[in-house]
Each structure stands twice: as structure tokens, then as C-alpha cells.
Residue frames relative to the residue before (quaternion, step in Angstrom):
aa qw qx qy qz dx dy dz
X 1.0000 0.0000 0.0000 0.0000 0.00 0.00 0.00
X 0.5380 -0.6718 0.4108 0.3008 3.58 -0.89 0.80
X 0.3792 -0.7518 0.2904 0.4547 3.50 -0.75 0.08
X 0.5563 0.5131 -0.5392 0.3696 3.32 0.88 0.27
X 0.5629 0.6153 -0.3452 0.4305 3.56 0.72 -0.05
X 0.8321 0.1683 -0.3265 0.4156 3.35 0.76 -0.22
X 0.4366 0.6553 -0.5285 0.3172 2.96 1.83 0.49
X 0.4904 0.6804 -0.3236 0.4380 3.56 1.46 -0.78
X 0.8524 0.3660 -0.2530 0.2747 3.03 0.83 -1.26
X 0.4494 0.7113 -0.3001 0.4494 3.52 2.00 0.11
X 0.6705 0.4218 -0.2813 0.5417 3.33 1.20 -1.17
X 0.4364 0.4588 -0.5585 0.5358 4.11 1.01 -0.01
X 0.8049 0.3820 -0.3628 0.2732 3.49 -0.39 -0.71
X 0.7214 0.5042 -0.3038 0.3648 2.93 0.97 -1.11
X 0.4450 0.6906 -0.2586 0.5080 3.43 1.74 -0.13
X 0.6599 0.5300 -0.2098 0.4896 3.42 0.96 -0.98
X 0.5123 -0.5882 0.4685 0.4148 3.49 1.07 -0.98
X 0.6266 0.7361 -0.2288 0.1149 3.72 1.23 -1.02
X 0.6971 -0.0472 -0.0698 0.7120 3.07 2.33 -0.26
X 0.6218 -0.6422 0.3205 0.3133 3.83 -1.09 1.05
X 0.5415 -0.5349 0.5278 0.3769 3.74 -0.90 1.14
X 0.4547 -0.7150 0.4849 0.2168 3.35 -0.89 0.39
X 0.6625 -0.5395 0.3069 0.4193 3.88 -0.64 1.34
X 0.7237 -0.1836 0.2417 0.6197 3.72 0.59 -1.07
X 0.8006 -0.4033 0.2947 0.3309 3.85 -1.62 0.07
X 0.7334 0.5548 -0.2176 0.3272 3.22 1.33 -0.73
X 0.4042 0.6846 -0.2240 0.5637 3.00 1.95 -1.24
X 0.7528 0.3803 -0.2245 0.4881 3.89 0.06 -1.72
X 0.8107 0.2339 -0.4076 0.3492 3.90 0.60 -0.51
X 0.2195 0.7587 -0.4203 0.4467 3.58 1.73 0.76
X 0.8445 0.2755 -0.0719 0.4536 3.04 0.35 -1.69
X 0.5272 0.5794 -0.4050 0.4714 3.85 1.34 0.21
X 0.6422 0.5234 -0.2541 0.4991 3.47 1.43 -1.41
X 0.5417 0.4837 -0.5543 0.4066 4.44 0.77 0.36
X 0.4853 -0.7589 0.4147 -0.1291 2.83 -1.58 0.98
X 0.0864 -0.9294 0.2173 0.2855 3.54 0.61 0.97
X 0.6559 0.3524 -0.1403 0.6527 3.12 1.97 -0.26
X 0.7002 0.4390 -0.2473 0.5059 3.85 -1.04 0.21
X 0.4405 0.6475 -0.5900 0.1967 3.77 0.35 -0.21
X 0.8651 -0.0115 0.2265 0.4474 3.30 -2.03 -0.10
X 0.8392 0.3643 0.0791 0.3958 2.60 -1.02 -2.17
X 0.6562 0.4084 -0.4371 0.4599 3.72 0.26 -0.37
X 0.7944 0.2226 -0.3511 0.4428 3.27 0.31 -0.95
X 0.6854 0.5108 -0.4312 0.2888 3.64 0.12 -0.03
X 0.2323 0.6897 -0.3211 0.6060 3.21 2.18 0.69
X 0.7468 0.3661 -0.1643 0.5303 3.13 0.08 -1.86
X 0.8501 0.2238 -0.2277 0.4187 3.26 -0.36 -0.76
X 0.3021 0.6522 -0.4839 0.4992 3.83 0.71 0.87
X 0.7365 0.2981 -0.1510 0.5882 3.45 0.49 -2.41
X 0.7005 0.4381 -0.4983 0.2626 4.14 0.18 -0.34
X 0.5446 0.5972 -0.4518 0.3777 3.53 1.59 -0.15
X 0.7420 0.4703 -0.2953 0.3756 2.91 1.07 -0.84
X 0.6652 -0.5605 0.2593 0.4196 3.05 1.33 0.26
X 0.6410 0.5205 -0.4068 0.3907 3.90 0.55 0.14
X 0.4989 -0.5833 0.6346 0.0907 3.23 -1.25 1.19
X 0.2527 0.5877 -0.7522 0.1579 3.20 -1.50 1.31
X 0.4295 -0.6460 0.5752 0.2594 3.31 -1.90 0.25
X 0.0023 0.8748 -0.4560 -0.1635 3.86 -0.84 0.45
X 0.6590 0.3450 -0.4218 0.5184 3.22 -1.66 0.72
X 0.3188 0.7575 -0.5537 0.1336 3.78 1.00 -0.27
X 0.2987 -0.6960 0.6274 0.1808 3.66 -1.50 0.34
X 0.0155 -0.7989 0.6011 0.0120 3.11 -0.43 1.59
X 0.3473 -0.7175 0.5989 0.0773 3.72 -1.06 1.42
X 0.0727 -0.8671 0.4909 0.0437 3.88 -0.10 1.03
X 0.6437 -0.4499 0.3620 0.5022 3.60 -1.03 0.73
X 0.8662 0.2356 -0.2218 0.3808 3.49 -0.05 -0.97
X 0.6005 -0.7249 0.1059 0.3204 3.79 0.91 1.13
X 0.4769 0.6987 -0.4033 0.3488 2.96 1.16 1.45
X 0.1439 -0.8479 0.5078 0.0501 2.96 -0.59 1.59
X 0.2363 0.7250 -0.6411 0.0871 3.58 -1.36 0.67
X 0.5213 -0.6348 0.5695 -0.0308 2.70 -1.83 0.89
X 0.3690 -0.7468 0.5533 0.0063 3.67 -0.23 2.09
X 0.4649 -0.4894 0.6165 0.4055 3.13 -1.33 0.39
X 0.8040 0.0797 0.0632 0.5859 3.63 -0.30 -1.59
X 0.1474 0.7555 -0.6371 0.0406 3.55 -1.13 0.53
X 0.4675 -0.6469 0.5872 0.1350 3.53 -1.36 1.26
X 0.2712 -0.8060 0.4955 0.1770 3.59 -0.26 0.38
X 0.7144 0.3425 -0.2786 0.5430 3.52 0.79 -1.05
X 0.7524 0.3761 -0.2819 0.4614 3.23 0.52 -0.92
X 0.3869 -0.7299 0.4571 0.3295 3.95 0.78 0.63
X 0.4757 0.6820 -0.4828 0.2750 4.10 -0.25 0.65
X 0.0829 0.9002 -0.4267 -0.0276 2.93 -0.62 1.24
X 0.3617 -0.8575 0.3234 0.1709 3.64 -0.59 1.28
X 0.5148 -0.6763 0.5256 0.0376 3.40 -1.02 0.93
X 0.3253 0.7373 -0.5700 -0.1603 3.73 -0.40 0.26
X 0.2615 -0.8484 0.4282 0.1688 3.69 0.13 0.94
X 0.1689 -0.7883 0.5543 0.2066 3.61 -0.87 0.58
X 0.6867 -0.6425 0.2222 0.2574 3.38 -0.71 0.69
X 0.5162 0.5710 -0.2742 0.5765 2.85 1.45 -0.99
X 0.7212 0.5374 -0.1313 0.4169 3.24 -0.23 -1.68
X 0.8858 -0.0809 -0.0553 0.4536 3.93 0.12 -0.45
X 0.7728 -0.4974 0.2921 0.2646 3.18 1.17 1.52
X 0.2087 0.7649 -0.6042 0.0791 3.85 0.84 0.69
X 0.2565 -0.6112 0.6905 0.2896 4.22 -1.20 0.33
X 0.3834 0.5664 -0.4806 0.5488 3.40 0.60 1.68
X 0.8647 0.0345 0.3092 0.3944 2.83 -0.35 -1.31
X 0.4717 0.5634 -0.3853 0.5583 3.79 1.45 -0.78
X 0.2152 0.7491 -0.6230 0.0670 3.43 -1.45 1.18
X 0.5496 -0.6838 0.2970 0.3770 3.64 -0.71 0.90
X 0.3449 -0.7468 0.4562 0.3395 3.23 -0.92 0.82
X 0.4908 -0.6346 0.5239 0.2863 3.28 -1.94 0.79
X 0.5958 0.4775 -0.4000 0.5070 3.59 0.44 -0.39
X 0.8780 -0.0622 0.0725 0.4691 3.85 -1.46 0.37
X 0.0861 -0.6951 0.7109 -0.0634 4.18 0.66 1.41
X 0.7618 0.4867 -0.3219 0.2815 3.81 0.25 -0.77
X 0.3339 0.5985 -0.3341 0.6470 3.60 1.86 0.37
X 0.9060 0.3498 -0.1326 0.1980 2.40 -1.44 -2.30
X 0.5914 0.6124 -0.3229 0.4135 3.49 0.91 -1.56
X 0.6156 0.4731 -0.2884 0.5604 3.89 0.29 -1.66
X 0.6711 0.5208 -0.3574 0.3881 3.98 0.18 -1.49
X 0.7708 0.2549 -0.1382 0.5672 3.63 0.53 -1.21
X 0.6748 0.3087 -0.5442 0.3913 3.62 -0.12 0.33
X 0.5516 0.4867 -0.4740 0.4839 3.56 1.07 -0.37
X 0.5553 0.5438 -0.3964 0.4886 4.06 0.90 -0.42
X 0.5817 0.5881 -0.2709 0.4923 3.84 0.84 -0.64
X 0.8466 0.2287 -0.1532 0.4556 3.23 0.39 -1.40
X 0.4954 0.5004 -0.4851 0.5185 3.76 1.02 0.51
X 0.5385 0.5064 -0.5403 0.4021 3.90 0.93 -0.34
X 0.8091 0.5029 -0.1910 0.2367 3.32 0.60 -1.24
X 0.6318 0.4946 -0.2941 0.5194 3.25 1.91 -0.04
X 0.6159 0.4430 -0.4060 0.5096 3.05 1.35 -0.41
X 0.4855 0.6137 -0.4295 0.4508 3.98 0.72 0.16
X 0.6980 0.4034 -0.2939 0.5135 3.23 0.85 -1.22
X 0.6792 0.5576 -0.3253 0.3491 3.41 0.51 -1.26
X 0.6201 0.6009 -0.1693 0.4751 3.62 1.29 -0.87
X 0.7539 0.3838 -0.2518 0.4701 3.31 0.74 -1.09
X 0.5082 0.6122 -0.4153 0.4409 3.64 1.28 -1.08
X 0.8615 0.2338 -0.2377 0.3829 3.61 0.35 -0.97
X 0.5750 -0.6800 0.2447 0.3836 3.33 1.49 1.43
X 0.2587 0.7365 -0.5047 0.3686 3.39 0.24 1.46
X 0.2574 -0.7242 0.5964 0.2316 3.88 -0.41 0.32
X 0.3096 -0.7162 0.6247 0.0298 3.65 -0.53 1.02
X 0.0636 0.7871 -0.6100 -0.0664 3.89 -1.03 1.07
X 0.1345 0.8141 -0.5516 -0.1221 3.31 -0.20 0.34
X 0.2617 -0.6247 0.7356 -0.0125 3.94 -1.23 1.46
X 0.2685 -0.6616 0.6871 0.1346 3.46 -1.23 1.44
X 0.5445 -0.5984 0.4653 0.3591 4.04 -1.06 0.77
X 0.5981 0.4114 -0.4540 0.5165 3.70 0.68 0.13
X 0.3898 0.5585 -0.6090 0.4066 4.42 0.61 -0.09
X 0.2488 -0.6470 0.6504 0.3107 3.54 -1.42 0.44
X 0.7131 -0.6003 0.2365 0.2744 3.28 -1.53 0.95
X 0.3786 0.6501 -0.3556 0.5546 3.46 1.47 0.03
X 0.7817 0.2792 -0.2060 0.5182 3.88 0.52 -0.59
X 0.5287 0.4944 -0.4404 0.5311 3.58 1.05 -0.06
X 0.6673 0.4994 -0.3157 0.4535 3.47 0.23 -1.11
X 0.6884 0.4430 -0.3557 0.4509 3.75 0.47 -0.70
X 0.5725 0.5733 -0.4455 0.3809 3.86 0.98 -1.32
X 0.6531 0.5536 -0.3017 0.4195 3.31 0.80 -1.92
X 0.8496 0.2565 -0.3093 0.3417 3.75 -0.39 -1.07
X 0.4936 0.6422 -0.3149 0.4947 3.63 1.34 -0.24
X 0.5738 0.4772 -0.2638 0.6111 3.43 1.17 -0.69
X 0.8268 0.3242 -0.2491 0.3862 3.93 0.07 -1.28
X 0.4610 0.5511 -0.4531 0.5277 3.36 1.60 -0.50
X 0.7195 0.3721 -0.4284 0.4004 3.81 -0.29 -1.06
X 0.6797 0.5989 -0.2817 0.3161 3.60 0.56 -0.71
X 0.5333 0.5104 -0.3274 0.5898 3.47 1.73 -1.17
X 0.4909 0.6993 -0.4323 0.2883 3.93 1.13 -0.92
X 0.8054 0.4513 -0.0794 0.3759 2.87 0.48 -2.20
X 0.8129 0.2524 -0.2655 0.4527 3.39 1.08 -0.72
X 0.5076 0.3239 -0.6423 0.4743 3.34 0.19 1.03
X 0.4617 0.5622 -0.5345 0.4301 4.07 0.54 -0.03
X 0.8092 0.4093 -0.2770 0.3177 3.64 1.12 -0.70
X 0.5099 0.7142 -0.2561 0.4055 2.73 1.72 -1.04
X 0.7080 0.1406 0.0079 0.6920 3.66 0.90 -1.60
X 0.0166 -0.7946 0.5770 0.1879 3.71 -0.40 0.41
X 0.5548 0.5672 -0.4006 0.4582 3.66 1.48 -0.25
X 0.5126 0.6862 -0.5129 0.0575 3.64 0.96 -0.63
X 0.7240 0.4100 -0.3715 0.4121 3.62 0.79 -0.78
X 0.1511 0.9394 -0.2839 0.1184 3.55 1.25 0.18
X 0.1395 -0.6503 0.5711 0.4812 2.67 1.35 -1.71
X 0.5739 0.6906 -0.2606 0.3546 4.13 0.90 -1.63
């Protein structure tokens, strides 16, 4: 979309009532300049687990049986795991997540509706037998790295347990 078009198409909304004019120019090119994919913390994740050698796909689109579709930060295909990197702000950490003082009559609705998509997309994930990580952007990178291979390890567990269920057999 051009940019005069969606400037046109901001000042409709903001006209409508559907989201708050923005305090001043700087604030609005603040809030344009966030990022749903690539942040910080993701990639210094990623690139952490690719020294260490593991192999994932990001931003993947994952299409679930029960028509939910989202999009991991870092995600193991074979070994079904998908990674989370949550920002605080943004999905409401009990850390660090605090209500905003400017426009509560937004943001609040904005982030609890951010909340309750974590939790469906968990469910929605796990039903179709996925392992779900989520890392808040304030974890130091030493505990991410551990969630992640601790996660893909148990997973590499379970699926060779399926693959060969006789292996520990002795048989």
C-alpha cells in the first residue's frame, strides 16, 4: 500500500474512534518502527542455537488441523517445537508487563486480546502434538538456549521412542 494511502487510511480510523491519534510524530514513527519478526532477542536466540549448531526454519507458517494458523519465531520441523520469543510489552509479561497510562481504553483490549491468542495458539499447537517454547525478551540468553535445546532434545527422545519403540527392548 502506498504511503499516502495508508496515511489516509489512519486518519479514517483514527476519525472513527477505532485507534488513538498518536501523542505527537515521534511516538507514531516509534510505534510504526516495531517489528513482528526479527527482533533483538530473536535473533540473538537464533544465532546462539546456529552456533551451536541446530537447524531450524523461521517465521514459518504453520496451518493446523483445527484452522489455526501462526507463525513461530524459530521452529524445528521434524522434531515438532515451536519457539516463542515474547516481548513484554506486547504479550503482557507478570515481570515487567505494565498497564499503559496513556489510551487504557486501546492498549488494555489490544493486549489481553494478545494474551488470549498465546493461549490458543498453545492449545492449538499442542493438540496437534507439538511442544510449545515460549522465552520472555527479558530471559538472558543462557536460559533461552537451554529452554530451546531441552525442548528439541526431549522431542528427538520421544520421536525415536516412536519411530523404534522396541529400541530399548533389548529384541
Amino acid at each position: 500500500m502506498p504511503t499516502g494511502d495508508r496515511s489516509e487510511a489512519r486518519k479514517r480510523a483514527h476519525a472513527a474512534g477505532l485507534y488513538p491519534v498518536p501523542l505527537n510524530e515521534g511516538r507514531s514513527r516509534n510505534m510504526q518502527a516495531n517489528r513482528r519478526s526479527n527482533t533483538k532477542p530473536e535473533v540473538v536466540l537464533r544465532s546462539s542455537l546456529h552456533r551451536l549448531g541446530y537447524r531450524y526454519r523461521k517465521d514459518l507458517l504453520l496451518r493446523l488441523p483445527d484452522g489455526v494458523k501462526v507463525r513461530p519465531d524459530i521452529v524445528f520441523t521434524a522434531r515438532r517445537v515451536a519457539v516463542f520469543v515474547d516481548g513484554c510489552f506486547w504479550h503482557f509479561c507478570p515481570v515487567h508487563g505494565r498497564k499503559p497510562a496513556v489510551n487504557d481504553w486501546y492498549w488494555s483490549p489490544k493486549l489481553m486480546r494478545n494474551v488470549e491468542r498465546d493461549r490458543t495458539v498453545n492449545e492449538s499447537l499442542s493438540s496437534a502434538g507439538w511442544t510449545v517454547v515460549r522465552i520472555w525478551e527479558h530471559e538472558t540468553i543462557e536460559t533461552a538456549v537451554e529452554l530451546v535445546i531441552d525442548a528439541v532434545t526431549l522431542a528427538s527422545n520421544r520421536s525415536s521412542t516412536l519411530v523404534n519403540p522396541e529400541a530399548d527392548s533389548g529384541t
